[in-house]
Each structure stands twice: as C-alpha cells, then as structure tokens.
C-alpha angles and dihedrals in degrees: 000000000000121000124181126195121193124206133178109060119134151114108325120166124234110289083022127141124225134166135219123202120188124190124201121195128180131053117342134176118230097236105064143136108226115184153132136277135173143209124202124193113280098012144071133282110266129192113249104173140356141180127186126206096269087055097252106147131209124198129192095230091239085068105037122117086018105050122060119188118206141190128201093184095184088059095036096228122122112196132201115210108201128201144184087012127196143198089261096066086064105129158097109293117204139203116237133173120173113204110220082197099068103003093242135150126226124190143188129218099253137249117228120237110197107187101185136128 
C-alpha cells in the first residue's frame, strides 16, 4: 500500500511564496506521475502540476511561470514550490501519484493554503 502525507500548507499574503512537500512511502513502482491537485471551496478538484518519473512535467495554465513542481525519487518526496501567489490559489493541495503498473491512484489527505491579507 501507498500512503502520501503533505506538509507545508499555510497564511501567505498576496505575492507571497510558499512551498509544499509531499512524502510517499510503500511500495512503489518505478514508472509513476506524481503530482498536485486542489480543491477550493465550492468546486472541484482541478490538476496544478505533475512529474512523472522520466521528469516530463505537466502545468494547469492558471499556475505556469509561478508555480515549479519537483521529485527527489531516492527520497520519495515530490515539492511544489509556489510563487506570486493570489487569493485565487486558496485551497485544499493535494498529493497525488498515479502507478503506471497497476493504473491506480493514490491520494493524501491534503494540506490548506490560505493566501489572504
């Protein structure tokens, strides 16, 4: 089994930076996407980064140019480093990694960015 736990999350103000760490433990295959969704109140959850094993990135376009998604595969952990941020990033991020080996969908628990004056 797979288990993420996201750290990080917290009161920026507005142009502010903050960065996410989430760190996977268990078995996990060597081809995966690891990435980062969010949820704000009221609305779905919608993708902001991913990185899959290989390194090929992927941005929502709201996010690119300030946000950067990163892997340390030895130590399992994939950040998000987050910039310039608004009050329109506000929400719940969550940890995602997608196994190629057996097309299945992990998922943390979430850590909360508020990004308010």
């Amino acid at each position: 089994q797979v288990a993420l736990v996201e750290s990080g999350g917290g009161l920026v103000q507005p142009g502010g930076s903050l960065r996410l760490s989430c760190a996977a433990s268990g078995r996990i295959n060597t081809l995966n996407v690891m990435g980062w969704y969010r949820q704000a109140p009221g609305k779905q959850r919608e993708l902001v980064a991913t990185r899959d094993s290989l390194g090929t990135t992927n941005y929502a376009d709201s996010v690119k140019g300030r946000f950067t998604i990163s892997r340390d595969n030895a130590k399992k952990m994939v950040y998000l480093q987050m910039g310039s941020l608004k009050p329109e990033d506000t929400a719940v991020y969550y940890c995602n990694l997608h196994s190629y080996y057996n097309n299945m969908d992990y998922w943390g628990k979430g850590t909360l960015v508020t990004v308010s004056s």
